[in-house]
C-alpha positions in Angstrom: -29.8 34.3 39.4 -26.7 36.2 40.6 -24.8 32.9 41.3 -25.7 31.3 38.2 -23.9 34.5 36.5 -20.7 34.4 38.3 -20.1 30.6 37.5 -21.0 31.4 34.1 -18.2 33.8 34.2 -15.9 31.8 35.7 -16.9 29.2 33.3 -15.6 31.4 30.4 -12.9 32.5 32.4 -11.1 29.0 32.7 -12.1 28.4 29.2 -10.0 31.4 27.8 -6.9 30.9 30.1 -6.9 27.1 28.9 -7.8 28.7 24.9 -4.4 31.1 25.6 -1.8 28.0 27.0 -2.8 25.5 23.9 -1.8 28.9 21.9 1.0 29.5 23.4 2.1 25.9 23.6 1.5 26.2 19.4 4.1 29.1 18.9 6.2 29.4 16.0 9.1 30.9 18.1 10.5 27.3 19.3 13.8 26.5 18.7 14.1 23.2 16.2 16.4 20.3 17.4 19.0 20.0 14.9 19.7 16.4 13.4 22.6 14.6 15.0 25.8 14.6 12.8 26.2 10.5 11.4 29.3 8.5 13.0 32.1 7.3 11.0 31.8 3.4 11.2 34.1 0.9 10.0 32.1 -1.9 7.9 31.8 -5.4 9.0 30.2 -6.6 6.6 29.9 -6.6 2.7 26.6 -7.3 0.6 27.0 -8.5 -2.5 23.8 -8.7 -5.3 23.9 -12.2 -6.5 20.1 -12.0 -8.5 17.3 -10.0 -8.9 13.6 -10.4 -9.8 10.6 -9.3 -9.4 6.3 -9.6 -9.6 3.9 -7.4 -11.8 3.5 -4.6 -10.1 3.8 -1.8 -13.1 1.2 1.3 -13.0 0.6 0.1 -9.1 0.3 3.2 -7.1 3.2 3.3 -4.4 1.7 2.6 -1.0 3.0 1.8 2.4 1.8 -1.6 2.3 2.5 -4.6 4.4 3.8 -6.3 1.0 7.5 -7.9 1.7 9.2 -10.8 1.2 9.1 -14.5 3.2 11.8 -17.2 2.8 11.2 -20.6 3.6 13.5 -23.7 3.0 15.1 -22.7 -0.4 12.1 -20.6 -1.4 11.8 -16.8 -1.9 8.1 -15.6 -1.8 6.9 -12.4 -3.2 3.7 -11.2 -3.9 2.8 -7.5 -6.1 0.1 -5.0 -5.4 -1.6 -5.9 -8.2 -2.2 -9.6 -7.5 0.9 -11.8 -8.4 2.4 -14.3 -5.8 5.9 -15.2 -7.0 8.0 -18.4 -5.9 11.9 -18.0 -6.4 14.6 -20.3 -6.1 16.4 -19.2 -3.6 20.3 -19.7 -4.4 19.8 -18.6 -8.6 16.7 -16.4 -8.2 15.2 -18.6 -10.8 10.9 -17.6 -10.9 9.5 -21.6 -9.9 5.9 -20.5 -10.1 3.8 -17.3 -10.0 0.3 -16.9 -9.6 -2.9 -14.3 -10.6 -4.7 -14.0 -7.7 -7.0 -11.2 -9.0 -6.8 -9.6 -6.2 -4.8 -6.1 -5.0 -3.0 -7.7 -2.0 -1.8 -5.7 1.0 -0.5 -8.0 2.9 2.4 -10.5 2.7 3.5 -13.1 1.8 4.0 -15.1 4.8 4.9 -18.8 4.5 5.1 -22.1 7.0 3.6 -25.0 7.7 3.1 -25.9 3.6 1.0 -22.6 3.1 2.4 -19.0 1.0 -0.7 -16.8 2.3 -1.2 -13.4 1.5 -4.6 -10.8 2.1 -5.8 -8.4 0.0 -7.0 -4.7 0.5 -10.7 -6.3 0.5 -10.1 -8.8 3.4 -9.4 -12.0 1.5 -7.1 -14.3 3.1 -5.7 -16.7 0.6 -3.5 -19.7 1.3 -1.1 -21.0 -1.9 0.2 -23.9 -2.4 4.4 -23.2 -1.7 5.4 -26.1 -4.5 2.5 -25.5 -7.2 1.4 -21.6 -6.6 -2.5 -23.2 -7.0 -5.0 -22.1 -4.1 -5.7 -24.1 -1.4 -8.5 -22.0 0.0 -9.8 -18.8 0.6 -11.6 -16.8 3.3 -13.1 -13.3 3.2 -12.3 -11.0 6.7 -13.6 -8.0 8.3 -11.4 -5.8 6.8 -7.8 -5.1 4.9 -4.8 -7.2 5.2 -1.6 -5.0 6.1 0.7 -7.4 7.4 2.2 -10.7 6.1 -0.6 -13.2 8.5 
């Protein structure tokens, strides 16, 4: 009985010391690294805007989603939140299609091989046609979308 008491002890003794260092390791009292000041660079290059555009995305809540833009030939993809998929002409920014997909998309667009696809936050996979916008097919997945496939 005596033996099982001291191990007990012990027990709660190595338990408290390792309670005290994950404590201590928590303090307040660190010093914080300060940011490293920015260099002075000379540019190399200048960016100019030559279009704009965009999909329907107004009232979407701003989330850190794998939505993005894919360029393929002379084609700018994009696709919104809320379910558009966009085709732009590259050189003019000129809108060739766009497309409802009904679906809030997290993923995408990626483009290739004759297919725009992007997924959606409910695991839909859907491939668009990259001259027409019109759906080729669609396949449900395990889960969310959150990069261009």
């Amino acid at each position: 009985v005596l033996r099982g008491w001291n191990s007990m002890r012990s027990s709660r003794r190595w338990l408290a010391a390792c309670a005290l260092l994950v404590l201590a390791a928590c303090s307040k009292d660190k010093d914080v690294d300060q940011p490293t000041k920015l260099t002075d660079f000379n540019a190399t290059l200048k960016a100019q805007k030559v279009w704009t555009a965009s999909v329907a995305d107004k009232g979407a809540k701003p989330l850190r989603l794998g939505l993005g833009l894919s360029i393929d030939g002379n084609r700018v993809y994009a696709a919104g939140r809320k379910g558009e998929v966009a085709a732009f002409d590259l050189e003019s920014g000129r809108a060739l299609w766009r497309t409802k997909t009904k679906l809030a998309l997290s993923g995408g667009p990626g483009s290739g091989a004759g297919l725009v696809v992007v997924g959606s936050t409910f695991g839909d996979l859907i491939a668009l046609n990259p001259t027409t916008g019109a759906v080729i097919w669609k396949v449900r997945l395990n889960g969310e979308v959150l990069s261009a496939p």
